[in-house]
Every structure is written in structure tokens, then in C-alpha cells.
N, C-alpha and C positions, 0 to 999 in steps of 0.2 A: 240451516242457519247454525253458523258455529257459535258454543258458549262466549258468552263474554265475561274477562277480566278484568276487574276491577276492586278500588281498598273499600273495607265492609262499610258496611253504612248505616245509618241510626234505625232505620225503618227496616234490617235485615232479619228480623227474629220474624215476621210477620212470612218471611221468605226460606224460612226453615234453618235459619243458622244455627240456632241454640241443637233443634231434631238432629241435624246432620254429625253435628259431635258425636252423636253415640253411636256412633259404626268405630268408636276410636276406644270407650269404655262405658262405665254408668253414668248418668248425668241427670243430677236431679234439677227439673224446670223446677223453677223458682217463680216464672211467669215476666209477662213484658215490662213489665217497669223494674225490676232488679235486672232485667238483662240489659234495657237500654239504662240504669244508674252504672252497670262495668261499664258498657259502651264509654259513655263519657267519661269516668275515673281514668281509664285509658288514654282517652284522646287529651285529657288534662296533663300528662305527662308525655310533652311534645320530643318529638325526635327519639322516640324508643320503643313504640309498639306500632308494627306495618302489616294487620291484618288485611288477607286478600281472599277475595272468593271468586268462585266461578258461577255466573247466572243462566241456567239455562234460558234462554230468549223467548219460546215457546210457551215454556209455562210460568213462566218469572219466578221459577224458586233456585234456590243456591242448589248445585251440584257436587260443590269442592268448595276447598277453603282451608287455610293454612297462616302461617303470623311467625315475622320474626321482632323478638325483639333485641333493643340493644344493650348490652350490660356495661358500664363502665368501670375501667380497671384503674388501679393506683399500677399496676407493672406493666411492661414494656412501653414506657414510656407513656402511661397516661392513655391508654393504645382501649379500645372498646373490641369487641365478642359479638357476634350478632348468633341466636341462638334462634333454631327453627324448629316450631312446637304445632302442635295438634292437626297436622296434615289430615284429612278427613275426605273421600272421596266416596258420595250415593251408590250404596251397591249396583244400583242398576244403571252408573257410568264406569264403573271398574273396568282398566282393561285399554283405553282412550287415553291413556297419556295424561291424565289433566295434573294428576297428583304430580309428575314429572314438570308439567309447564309452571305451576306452583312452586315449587321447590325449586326450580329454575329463577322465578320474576324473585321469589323471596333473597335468593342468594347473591342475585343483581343490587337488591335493593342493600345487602347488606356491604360486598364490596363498595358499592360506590359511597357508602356510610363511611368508608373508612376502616372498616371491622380488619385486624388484622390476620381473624381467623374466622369460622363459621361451621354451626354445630350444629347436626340434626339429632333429637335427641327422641329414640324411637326403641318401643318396646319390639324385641327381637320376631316375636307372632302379626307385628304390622308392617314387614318389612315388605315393601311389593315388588313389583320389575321394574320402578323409576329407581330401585337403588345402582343398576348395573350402568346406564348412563350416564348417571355423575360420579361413578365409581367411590360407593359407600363399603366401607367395610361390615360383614354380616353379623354385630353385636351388640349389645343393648343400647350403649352409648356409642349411638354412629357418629363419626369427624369429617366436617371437608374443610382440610385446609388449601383454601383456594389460591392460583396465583400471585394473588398480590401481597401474598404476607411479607417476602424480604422486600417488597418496594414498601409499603406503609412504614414496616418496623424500623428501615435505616431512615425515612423521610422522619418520624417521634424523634429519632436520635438526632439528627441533624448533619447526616451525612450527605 
């Protein structure tokens, strides 16, 4: 049974979300009620945070899981950034693509946002083999600037 994809959910700390961050750095639990009060501060500011996980079916705990959100700009015309943060993938599915399928849906979801551009923004020691299929450059602050940047940017402009 293949993991399933889907955006994080209120009941996901119970499912190892907050645990699975720390394959990424330290993280100190704070416990379920400050993790679901972020939960909600998030979802309160609509149209800018698109956290996603991956559920293993099996055991119903999060496997993966990653979040873009979106910044909006006063330049290139009023034009938003969609910026891709805390890629996280259970040591014991490393290796499966998933952080690549994540970093995939994320990137979808930020083009179709409108994002004129799209930033994975990744400490150089977490860098894995999904960076060679969306061709990430290997430095602290990775970029992909995805195809649709001169179609958004002349569409702000009015051309």
C-alpha cells in the first residue's frame, strides 16, 4: 500500500508530525495544545501556508512532510515567492522518493499560486538525491526558478 499525500491536519501531532521534524534539527515539543494553537495561527492566515505530509496507511503515522508558503512582494508587480521549508523525510523511508514527490506537490502548488518564483531554502548537510531531479543547485540557499516566471511576470505587467 502506497503512502498517502495529503495537507497536514489538526489531529497530525498525534501522528508524529511535530517527532518527524527532528531528522531536520532540534525541536523542542512544547506538547499537543501549542502544536495544534501553530496549527490554527497558520490556517488563520488563508492562502499562504500549504503544509503537506505523507501518511504511511499501515501504521497511520506521518512518514514525510514539507510546507510552502507564500510571501507577498510590493516588486515585480505586486508578484508573490512561494518559499519551500522543513522538508523532513523518517529515516527509515529515506531513499523512496517521497521528499522528491513533496517537493514536487509543493512546487505545483506554488506555481499554480501564481508565485513568480519558488525557493527551497535548505541547509547544504540536508541536501538529498531529490535535489538532482528538479535540478537544485548544491548551496545553502537552493533556487528553482520555475517555468512560469516570464509568463506571471509579463501577465503583473500587463502585457
Amino acid at each position: 500500500m502506497f503512502p498517502q499525500m495529503r495537507p497536514l491536519a489538526s489531529t497530525d501531532y498525534v501522528r508524529g508530525h511535530f517527532a518527524l521534524l527532528s531528522v531536520l534539527t532540534v525541536v523542542n515539543d512544547l506538547g499537543e495544545d501549542a502544536w495544534v494553537a501553530r496549527f490554527q495561527a497558520m490556517r488563520a492566515a488563508p492562502k499562504t501556508y500549504y503544509p503537506l505530509v505523507i501518511v504511511d496507511q499501515v501504521t497511520d503515522q506521518i512518514v514525510a512532510t514539507g510546507t510552502v508558503f507564500l510571501e507577498r512582494k510590493f516588486i515585480r508587480g505586486l508578484g508573490t515567492v512561494g518559499h519551500i521549508e522543513d522538508i523532513a523525510v523518517d529515516k527509515s523511508q529515506q531513499g523512496k522518493k517521497l521528499g522528491q514527490h513533496i517537493i514536487q506537490a509543493l512546487t505545483h502548488i506554488s506555481e499554480n499560486s501564481g508565485c513568480y518564483k519558488t525557493i527551497l531554502d535548505c541547509d547544504k548537510d540536508n541536501v538529498g538525491e531529490w535535489t538532482r531531479p528538479v535540478r537544485f543547485h548544491e548551496v545553502n540557499f537552493l533556487r528553482l526558478v520555475h517555468r512560469l516566471l516570464r509568463k506571471v511576470w509579463l501577465r503583473e505587467q500587463g502585457s
